[in-house]
Each structure stands twice: as structure tokens, then as C-alpha cells.
C-alpha positions as CSV (number, residue, x, y, z in Angstrom):
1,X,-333.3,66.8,-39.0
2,X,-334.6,65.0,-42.2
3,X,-337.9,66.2,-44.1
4,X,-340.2,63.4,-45.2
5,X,-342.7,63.4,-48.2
6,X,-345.2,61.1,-49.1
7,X,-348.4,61.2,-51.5
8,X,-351.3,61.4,-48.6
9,X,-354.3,60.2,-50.6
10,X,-355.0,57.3,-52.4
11,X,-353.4,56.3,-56.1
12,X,-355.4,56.7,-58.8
13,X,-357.7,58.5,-60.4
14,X,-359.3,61.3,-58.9
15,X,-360.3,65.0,-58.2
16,X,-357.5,65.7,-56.2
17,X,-354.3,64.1,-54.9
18,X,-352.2,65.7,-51.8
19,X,-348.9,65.6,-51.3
20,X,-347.0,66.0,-47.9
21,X,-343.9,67.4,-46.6
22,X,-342.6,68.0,-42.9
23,X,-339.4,69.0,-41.8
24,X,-337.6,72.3,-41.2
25,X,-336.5,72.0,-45.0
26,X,-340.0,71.6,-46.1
27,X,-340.2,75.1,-47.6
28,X,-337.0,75.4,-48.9
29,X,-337.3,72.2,-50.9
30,X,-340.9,73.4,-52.4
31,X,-339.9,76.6,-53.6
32,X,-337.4,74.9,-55.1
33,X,-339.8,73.6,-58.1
34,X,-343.5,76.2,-57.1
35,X,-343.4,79.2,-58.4
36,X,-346.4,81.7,-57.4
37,X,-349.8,82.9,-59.8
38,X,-348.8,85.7,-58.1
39,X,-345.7,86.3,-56.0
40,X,-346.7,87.1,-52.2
41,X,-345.2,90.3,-50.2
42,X,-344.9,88.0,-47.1
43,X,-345.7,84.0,-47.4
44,X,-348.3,83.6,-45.0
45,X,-348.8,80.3,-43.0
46,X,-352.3,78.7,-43.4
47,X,-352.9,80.6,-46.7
48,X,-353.7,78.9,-50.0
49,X,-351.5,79.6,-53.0
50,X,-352.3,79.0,-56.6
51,X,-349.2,78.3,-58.7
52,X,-347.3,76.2,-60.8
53,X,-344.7,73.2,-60.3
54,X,-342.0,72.9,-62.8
55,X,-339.8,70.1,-62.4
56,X,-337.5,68.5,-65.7
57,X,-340.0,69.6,-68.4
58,X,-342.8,68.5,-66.3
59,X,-345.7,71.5,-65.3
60,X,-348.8,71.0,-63.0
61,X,-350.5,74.3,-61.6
62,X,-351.8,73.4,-57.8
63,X,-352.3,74.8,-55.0
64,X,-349.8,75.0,-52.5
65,X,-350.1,75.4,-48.5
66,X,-347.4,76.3,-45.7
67,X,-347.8,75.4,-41.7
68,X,-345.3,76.9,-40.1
69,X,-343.7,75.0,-36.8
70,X,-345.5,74.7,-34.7
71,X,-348.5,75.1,-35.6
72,X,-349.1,72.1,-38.1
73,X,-350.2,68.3,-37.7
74,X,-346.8,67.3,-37.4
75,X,-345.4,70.0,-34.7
76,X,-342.8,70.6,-37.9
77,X,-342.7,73.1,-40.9
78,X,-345.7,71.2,-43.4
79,X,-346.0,72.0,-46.9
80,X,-348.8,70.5,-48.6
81,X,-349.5,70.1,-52.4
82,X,-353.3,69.9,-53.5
83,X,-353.2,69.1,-57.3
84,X,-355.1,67.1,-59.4
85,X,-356.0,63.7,-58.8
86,X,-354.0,61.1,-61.1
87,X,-351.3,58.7,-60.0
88,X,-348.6,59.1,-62.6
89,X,-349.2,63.4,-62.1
90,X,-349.0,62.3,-58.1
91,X,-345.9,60.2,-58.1
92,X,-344.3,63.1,-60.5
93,X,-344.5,65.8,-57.6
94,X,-343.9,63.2,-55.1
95,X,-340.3,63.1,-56.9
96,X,-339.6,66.6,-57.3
97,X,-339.6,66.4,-53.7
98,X,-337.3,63.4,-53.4
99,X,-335.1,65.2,-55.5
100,X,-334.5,68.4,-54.0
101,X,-333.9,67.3,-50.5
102,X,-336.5,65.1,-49.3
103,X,-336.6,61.9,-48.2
104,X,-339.8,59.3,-48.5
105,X,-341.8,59.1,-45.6
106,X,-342.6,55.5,-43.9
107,X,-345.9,54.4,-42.7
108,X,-347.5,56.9,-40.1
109,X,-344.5,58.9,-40.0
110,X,-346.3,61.9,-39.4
111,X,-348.3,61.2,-37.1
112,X,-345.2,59.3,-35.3
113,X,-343.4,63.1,-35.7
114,X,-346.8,64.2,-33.9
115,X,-346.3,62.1,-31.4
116,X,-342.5,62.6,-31.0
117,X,-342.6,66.4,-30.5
118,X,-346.0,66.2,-28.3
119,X,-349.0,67.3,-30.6
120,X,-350.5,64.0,-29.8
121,X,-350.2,61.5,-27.5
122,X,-349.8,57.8,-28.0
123,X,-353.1,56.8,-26.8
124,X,-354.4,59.7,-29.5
125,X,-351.9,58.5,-32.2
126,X,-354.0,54.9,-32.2
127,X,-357.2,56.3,-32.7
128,X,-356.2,57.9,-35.8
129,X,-356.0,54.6,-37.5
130,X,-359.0,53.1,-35.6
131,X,-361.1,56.5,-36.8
132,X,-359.3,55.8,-40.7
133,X,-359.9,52.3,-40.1
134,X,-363.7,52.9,-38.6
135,X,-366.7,50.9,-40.0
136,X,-370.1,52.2,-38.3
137,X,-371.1,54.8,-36.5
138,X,-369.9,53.2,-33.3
139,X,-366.4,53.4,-34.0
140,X,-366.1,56.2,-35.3
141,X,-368.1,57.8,-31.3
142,X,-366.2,56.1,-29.3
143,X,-362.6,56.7,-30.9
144,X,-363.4,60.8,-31.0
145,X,-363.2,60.7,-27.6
146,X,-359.9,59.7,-27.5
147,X,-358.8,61.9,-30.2
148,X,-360.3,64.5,-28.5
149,X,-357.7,63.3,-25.8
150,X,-360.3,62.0,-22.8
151,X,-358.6,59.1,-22.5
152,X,-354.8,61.3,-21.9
153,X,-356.6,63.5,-19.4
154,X,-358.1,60.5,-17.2
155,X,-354.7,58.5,-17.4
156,X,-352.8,61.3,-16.7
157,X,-354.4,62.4,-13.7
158,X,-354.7,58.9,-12.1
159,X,-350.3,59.2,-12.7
160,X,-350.2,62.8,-11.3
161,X,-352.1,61.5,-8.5
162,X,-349.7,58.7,-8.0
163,X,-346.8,60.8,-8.0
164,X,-347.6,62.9,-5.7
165,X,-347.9,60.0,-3.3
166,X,-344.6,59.2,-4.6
167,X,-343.1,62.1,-3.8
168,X,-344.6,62.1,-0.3
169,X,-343.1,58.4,0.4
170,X,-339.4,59.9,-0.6
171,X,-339.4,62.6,1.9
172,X,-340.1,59.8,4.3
173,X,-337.1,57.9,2.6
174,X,-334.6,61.1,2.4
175,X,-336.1,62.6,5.7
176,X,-336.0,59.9,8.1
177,X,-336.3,62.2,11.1
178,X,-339.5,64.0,9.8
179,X,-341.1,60.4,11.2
180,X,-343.9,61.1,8.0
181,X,-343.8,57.6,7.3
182,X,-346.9,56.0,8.4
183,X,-349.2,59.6,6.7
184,X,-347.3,58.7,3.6
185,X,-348.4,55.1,3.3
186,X,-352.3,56.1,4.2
187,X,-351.9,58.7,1.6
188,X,-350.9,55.9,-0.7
189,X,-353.2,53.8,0.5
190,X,-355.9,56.3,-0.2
191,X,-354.8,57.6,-3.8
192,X,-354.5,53.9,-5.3
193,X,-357.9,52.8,-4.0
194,X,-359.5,56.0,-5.7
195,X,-357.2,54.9,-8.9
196,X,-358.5,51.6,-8.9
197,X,-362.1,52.9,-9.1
198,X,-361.4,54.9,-11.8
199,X,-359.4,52.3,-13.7
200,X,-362.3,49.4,-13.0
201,X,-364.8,52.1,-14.6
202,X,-362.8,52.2,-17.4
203,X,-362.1,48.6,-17.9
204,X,-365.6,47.9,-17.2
205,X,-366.2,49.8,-20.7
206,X,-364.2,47.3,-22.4
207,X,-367.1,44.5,-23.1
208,X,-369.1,47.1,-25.2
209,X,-365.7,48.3,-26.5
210,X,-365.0,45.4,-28.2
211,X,-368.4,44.8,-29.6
212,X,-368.1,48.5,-31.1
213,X,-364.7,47.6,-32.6
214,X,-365.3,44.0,-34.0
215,X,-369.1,43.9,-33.9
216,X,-371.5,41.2,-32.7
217,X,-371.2,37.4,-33.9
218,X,-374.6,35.9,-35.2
219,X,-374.7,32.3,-35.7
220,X,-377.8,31.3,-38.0
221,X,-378.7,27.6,-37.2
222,X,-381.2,25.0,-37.4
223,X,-381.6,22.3,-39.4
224,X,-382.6,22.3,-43.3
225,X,-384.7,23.7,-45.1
226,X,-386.5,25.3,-41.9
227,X,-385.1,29.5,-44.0
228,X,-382.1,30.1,-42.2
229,X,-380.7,31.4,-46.1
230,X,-384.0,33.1,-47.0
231,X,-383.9,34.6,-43.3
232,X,-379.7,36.2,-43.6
233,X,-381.1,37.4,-47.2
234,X,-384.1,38.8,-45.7
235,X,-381.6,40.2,-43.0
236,X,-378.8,41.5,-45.4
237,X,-381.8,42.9,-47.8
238,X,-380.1,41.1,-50.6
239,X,-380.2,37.8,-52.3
240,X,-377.0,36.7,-51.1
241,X,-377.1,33.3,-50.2
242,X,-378.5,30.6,-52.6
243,X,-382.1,29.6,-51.9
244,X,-383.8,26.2,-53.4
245,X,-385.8,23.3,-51.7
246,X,-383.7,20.9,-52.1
247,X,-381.9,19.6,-48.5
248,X,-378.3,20.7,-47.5
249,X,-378.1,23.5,-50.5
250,X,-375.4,25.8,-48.1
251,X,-372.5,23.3,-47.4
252,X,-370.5,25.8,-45.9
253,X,-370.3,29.0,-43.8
254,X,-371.4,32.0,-45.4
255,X,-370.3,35.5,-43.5
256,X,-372.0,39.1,-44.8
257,X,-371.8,41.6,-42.5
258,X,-374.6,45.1,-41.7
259,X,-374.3,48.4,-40.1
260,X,-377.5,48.6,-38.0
261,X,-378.0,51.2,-35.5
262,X,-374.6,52.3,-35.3
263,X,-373.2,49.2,-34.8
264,X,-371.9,45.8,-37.1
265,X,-373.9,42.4,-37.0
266,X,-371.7,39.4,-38.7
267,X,-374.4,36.7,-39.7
268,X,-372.7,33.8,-40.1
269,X,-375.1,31.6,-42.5
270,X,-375.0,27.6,-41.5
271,X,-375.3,24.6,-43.0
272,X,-378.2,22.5,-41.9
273,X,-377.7,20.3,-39.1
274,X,-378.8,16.9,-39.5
275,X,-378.0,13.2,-39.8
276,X,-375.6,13.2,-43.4
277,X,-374.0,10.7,-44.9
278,X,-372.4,13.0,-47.7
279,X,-368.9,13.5,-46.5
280,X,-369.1,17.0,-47.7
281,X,-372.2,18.3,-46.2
282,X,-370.6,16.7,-43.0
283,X,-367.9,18.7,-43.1
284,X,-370.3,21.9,-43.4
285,X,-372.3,20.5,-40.7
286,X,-369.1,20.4,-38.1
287,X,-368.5,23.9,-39.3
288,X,-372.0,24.6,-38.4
289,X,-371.2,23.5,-34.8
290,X,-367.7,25.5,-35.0
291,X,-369.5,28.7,-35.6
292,X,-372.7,28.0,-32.7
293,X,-369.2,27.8,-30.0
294,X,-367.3,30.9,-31.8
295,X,-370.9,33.3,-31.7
296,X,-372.4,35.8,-29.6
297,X,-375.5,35.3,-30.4
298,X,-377.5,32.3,-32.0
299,X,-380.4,32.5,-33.9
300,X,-382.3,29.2,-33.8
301,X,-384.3,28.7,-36.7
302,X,-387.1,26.3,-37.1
303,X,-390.5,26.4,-39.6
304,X,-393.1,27.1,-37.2
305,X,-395.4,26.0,-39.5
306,X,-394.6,22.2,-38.0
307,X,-394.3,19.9,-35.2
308,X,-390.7,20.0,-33.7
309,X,-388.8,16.6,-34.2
310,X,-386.0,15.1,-33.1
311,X,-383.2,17.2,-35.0
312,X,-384.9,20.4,-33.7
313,X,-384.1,19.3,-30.4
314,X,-381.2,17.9,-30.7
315,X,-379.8,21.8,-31.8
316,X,-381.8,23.3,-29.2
317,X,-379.3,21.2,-27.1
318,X,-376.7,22.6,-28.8
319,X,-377.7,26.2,-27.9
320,X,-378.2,25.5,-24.2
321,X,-375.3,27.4,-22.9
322,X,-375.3,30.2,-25.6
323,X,-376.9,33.2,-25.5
324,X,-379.7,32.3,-27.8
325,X,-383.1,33.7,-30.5
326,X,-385.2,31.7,-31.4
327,X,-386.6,32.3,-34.5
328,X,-390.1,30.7,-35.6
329,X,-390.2,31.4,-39.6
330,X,-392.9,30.6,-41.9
331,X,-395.6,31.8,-39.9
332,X,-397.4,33.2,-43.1
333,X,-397.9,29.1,-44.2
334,X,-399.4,28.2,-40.4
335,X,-399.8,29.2,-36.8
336,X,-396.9,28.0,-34.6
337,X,-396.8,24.5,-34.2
338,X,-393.5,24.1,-32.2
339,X,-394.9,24.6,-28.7
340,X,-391.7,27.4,-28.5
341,X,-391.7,31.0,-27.8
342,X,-389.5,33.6,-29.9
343,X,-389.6,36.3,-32.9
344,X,-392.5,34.9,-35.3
345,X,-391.3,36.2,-39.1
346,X,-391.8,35.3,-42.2
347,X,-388.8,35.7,-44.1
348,X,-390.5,35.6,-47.0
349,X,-392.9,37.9,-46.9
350,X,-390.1,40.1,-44.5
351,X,-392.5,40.6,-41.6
352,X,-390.4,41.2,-38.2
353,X,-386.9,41.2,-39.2
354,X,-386.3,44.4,-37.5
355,X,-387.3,43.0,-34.9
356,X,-384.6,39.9,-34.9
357,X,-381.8,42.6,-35.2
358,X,-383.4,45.2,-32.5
359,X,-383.0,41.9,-30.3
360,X,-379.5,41.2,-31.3
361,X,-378.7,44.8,-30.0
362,X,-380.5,44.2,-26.8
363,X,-378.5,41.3,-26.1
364,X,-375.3,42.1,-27.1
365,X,-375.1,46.0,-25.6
366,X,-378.2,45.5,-23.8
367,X,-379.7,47.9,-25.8
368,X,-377.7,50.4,-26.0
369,X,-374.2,52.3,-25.4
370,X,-373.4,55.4,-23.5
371,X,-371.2,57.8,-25.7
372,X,-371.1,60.0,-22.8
373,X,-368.3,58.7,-21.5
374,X,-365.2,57.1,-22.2
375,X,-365.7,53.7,-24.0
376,X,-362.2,51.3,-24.2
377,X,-361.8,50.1,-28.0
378,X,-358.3,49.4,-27.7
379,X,-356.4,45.8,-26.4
380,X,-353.3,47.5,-25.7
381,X,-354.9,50.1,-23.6
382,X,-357.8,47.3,-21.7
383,X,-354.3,45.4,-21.5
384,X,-352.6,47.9,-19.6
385,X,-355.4,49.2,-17.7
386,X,-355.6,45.5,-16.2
387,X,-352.5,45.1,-15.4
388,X,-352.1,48.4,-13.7
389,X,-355.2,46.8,-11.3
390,X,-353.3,43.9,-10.7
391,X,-350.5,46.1,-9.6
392,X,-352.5,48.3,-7.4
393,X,-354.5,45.4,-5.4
394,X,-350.4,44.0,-4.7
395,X,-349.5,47.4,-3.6
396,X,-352.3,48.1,-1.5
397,X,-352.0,44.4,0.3
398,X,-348.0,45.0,0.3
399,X,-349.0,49.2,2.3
400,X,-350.0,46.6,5.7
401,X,-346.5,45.1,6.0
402,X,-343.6,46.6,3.8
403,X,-341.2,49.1,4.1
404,X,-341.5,52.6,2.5
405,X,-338.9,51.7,-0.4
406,X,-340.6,48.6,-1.4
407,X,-344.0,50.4,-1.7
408,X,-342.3,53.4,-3.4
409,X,-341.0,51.3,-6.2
410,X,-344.4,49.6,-6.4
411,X,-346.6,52.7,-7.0
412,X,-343.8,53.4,-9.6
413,X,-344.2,50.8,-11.5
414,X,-348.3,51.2,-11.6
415,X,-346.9,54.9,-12.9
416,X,-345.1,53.4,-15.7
417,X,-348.0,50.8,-17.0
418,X,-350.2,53.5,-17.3
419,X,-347.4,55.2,-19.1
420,X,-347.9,52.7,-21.8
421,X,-351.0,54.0,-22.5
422,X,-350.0,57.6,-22.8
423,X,-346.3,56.5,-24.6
424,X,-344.7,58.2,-21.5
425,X,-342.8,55.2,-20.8
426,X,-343.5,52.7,-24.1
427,X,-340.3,51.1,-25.5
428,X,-339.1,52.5,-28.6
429,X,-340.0,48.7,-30.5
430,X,-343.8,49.2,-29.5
431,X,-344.1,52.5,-30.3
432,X,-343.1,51.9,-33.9
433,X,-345.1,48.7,-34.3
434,X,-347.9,51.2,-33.5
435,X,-347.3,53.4,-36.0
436,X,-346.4,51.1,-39.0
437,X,-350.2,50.0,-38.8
438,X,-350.9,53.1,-40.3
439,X,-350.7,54.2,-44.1
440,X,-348.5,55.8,-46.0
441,X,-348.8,59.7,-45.9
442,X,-350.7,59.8,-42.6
């Protein structure tokens, strides 16, 4: 068995950098360059030891800690170096370690080692990188869960379940004069309909899911001049986007992105729509239409402080079959002259943007998310969880007619998609596509 190393935080200048080691030669290899402040009776795991690393002329006092197997992230021996931060200092101790034994670890290699001797499962293995990867508060809820292993308990249970009816259906098979046949179908029958609930719960999760993972899509649209700029600055609480009086200033998309109540909001800043000639504000224009079909959510701009015209309506049109704000700005120059109901603000003076994004939550989680339960963040798992209900309605349909075999290597292969989830029964090719998402020294 080979022992990886890799430097586990990032290069550069800092207050500390850690380096990693796993493998049954871990120890060997590090007392092969650390020496002890002060040399221990017994080396105790999980203990913190001041010394010094020598290594061709090169000295760094660190501290140095041992997990013994298996007690450690990896399941394996761990050492890890804790010295100070500084990427040539790093990449020196990183090579001592190379050079006594070691060999350099790839991307998410320990975590992979984790996974391989059954500290983690797969399911628990992704949401590692989606907690690294985490940017609100969101995220970072509903992927605990899974690290706490929810998701492995639920999944589990719903294959234990279906392997007992397995197991029933083969004494059937191997038993023919028992005559259990028809108990073990309606014991089938009733195990994958209780599986399907619990699997439609769980995809049902899915929708908020993937607002918590990629956030909510605001278009901001109307036509010029009406603040859609002043309104994402006033949003953002920034002067990001250019603001002048003179028509079709933004000629093309503008993206920013804010953490608001735990979740992300992409405003997606627009280029007036209207009747152009210029062949490059056109161009903005289509991309204004682009970004009203590729949204969430559209906020529909227009300065209350007039009568609406043609182009107003012609963009309300556009919004008809999107879920839709509108937004009547300017209502610190005039009452509302549109005729139209929505959020009255003032993006210049600020008054009810809170409210704008308070109605952006509403609509997109309606409101708000239960972190109670389990929440599905992950394609691969939604992807699996769908096709293992696809499976299950074809079984169940297949219990009124088929023979015992057929329906026993049905319900196996619901037991095996699920497996995917856990990496019970993920091929080898997935597994490390999975892991090589990851960075190096995790």
C-alpha cells in the first residue's frame, strides 16, 4: 500500500501551511526528517508535537501530529505537518516527504481513501466539495446533513428494505414447494410502494435544492432610462453598473451576484428594450430578451412617475408567461401614473429595496426552506433518485402479471440505482470523476 502526501492548504503566504500524509508508512517516512523538542516515552495519537524538520541543510520547527489507523480522516495512519505558512517553506517539507517514501497525492485522494476503506460514504464524499465549494448560508445547511450522513441512513434503509423482499422472493424461487410465492410478491408490492413515498419526498426537495446550490435568476428589464442600473446598484449596495441619462448607456448584460437571507440572487442588469437602429445596442437588446427566457424571476421596471406607452407594453408582453415583479421606480418625482400594481421604490433615494428582494425569496422558495429535513443539492443523486421511481412504478405494474424471477431481478436493479447514490454499486470511472472535482490535499 502506497502513502500519499500533499500540501492541504493554499500556496502562499500565510500563518500556517499543513501538510498531509496517509499510508501505513506515514510515520516511518516523518521521523525520517522530525526530530522531537522533546523526545516522547510513548508517541501518542492525536497529540501535538513541537519539533524540528531537518531535511539537506534545510530546518523548519513545526508541529507535528499522528492519527493512528483507524482512527483518522482517511481510515489510514495520517501524519500532519502544521508549519508556517509560506509556499517555498511548504513545497520544501512537501519534498522531504517525496523523498523518503512518499508518493504525491492526486485530487481528493484522501477523501477517495475515506471513501475506499468506509469512513465515508459516496453520497458524504460529494458534499465535502459542495460544503468547500459553499457560497451562502444555504449551502452550506443543506450539505451538513449529508455529511452528517442523513442522506446514507434514508437510502440505505429504503435498500435494506428492498432486500429483504428480495430475499423473500428467492425462497419462493429455491423453495418451490413452500408455495410462498404469491405472500412474496404482496410483500414486494408493499415495500416498493412505501419506497416510492419516501423517494418522491425526497425528490420533491430537489426544486429548492437547486435554488440553494445555483441561486435564483433575476432578470432586470424594461425599457431605457425607466433605473433598471440605478435599481441593481441600489440592489447590490454598490455603484456597479454605469448610470447617465443618456438612452441605451448598458449595451450588454451585466451579472453581480448577493447573499441575502441565506440564499444567492444573480441580477442580471439589461439593456433597454426599445426600437434601435444601432446595430450594437440591438445586439444588447436580443440579449435582453435571452436573459427574460433564461430567468427565474423578472423584475419589470418602469418610471412610475409617467404614463405607460407603447414599449412598456410591449415588454409586459414579454413577461407574460414568466414569473414576474413589477417594479414602479421613481416614485419620489410623482405618484404612480402607470395604472399598474407592484413594489413602489425609489432607487434613488433606496426606499423599498428590501422589499424587492424579500419578494424574490417568496417566489422563488415561497418564502422559505425547511432545514429540518433532508434537502437534495446534488444532480447525480435527484438523477438517481428518479430513475430508481421509474424503476419502481415498472416493477410494481410488472408484480400483476410476471413471474417471481423477473420481479426479483427488477427490485435488484432498483437496489443497485440507489446504490449509486451510496457508491455501493458505482463503477470505478464515476467514482473517480467524483473525486477529481476536488483539490489537491483534501
Amino acid at each position: 500500500m502506497k502513502t500519499i502526501a500533499q500540501i492541504s492548504t493554499p500556496l502562499g503566504s500565510g500563518g500556517i501551511s499543513v501538510i498531509r500524509m496517509s499510508g501505513k508508512g506515514s510515520l516511518q517516512i516523518a521521523l525520517k526528517f522530525f526530530t522531537f523538542k522533546k523526545e516522547p516515552k510513548v508517541l501518542e495519537p492525536r497529540h501535538m508535537y513541537f519539533g524540528t524538520i531537518n531535511f539537506k541543510g534545510f530546518t523548519e520547527q513545526c508541529l507535528m501530529v499522528y492519527f493512528k489507523a483507524p482512527y483518522s480522516y482517511t481510515g489510514e495512519d495520517v501524519i500532519e505537518f502544521q508549519c508556517h505558512g509560506g509556499e517555498y517553506l511548504t513545497q520544501q517539507i512537501l519534498k522531504a516527504c517525496l523523498e523518503n517514501g512518499a508518493v504525491l497525492a492526486e485530487n481528493g485522494e484522501f477523501t477517495k481513501q475515506a471513501f475506499i476503506n468506509g469512513k465515508i460514504s459516496l453520497d458524504e464524499a460529494e458534499s465535502v466539495i459542495d460544503m468547500i465549494n459553499a457560497t451562502s448560508d444555504a449551502e452550506l445547511k443543506a450539505n451538513s446533513k449529508i455529511l452528517k450522513g442523513e442522506l446514507f441512513k434514508q437510502i440505505s434503509q429504503i435498500q435494506k428494505n428492498i432486500m429483504d423482499a428480495i430475499v423473500n422472493l428467492e425462497v419462493s424461487i429455491d423453495y418451490p414447494e413452500h408455495d410462498d410465492e404469491a405472500l412474496g410478491i404482496d410483500n414486494l408490492q408493499k415495500v416498493l410502494q412505501e419506497s416510492k413515498i419516501s423517494l418522491t419526498k425526497l425528490s420533491e426537495t430537489a426544486n429548492q435544492g437547486m435554488v440553494i446550490r445555483s441561486g435564483v435568476n433575476v432578470a432586470i428589464i424594461g425599457k431605457p432610462n425607466v433605473g433598471k442600473s440605478s435599481l441593481l446598484n441600489a440592489l447590490l449596495g454598490e455603484e456597479r453598473a454605469i448610470v447617465t441619462n443618456v438612452k441605451g448607456t448598458t449595451r450588454d448584460v451585466l451579472k453581480e451576484t448577493i447573499n441575502y437571507k441565506g440564499l444567492k440572487i444573480n441580477f442580471i442588469d439589461t439593456a433597454g428594450i426599445h426600437s434601435s437602429l444601432d446595430e450594437v445596442e440591438q445586439i444588447g437588446i436580443n440579449k435582453a430578451k435571452e436573459s427574460v427566457a433564461e430567468s427565474d424571476i423578472v423584475l419589470f421596471v418602469v418610471d412610475a412617475s409617467k404614463e405607460l406607452d407603447f414599449e412598456d407594453k410591449e415588454i409586459m408582453n414579454l413577461c407574460k408567461n414568466h414569473k414576474t415583479i413589477t417594479i414602479l421606480n421613481k416614485i419620489d418625482i410623482n405618484e404612480n401614473k402607470t395604472g399598474l400594481t407592484g413594489i413602489e421604490i425609489s432607487a434613488k433615494q433606496l426606499k423599498n429595496i428590501d422589499k424587492i428582494k424579500d419578494e424574490i425569496i417568496n417566489l422563488a422558495v415561497k418564502g422559505k426552506i425547511d432545514f429540518s429535513g433532508l434537502i437534495i443539492t446534488n444532480q447525480r443523486h435527484l438523477e438517481a433518485i428518479k430513475d430508481a421511481l421509474l424503476q419502481i412504478d415498472k416493477a410494481l405494474l410488472e408484480c400483476k402479471n410476471q413471474t417471481v424471477d423477473i420481479l426479483d431481478m427488477l427490485a435488484k436493479d432498483i437496489w443497485k440505482t440507489l446504490g449509486k447514490i451510496t457508491g455501493e454499486t458505482e463503477n470505478e470511472d464515476i467514482i473517480s470523476g467524483i473525486f477529481a472535482k476536488f483539490c489537491l490535499g483534501k
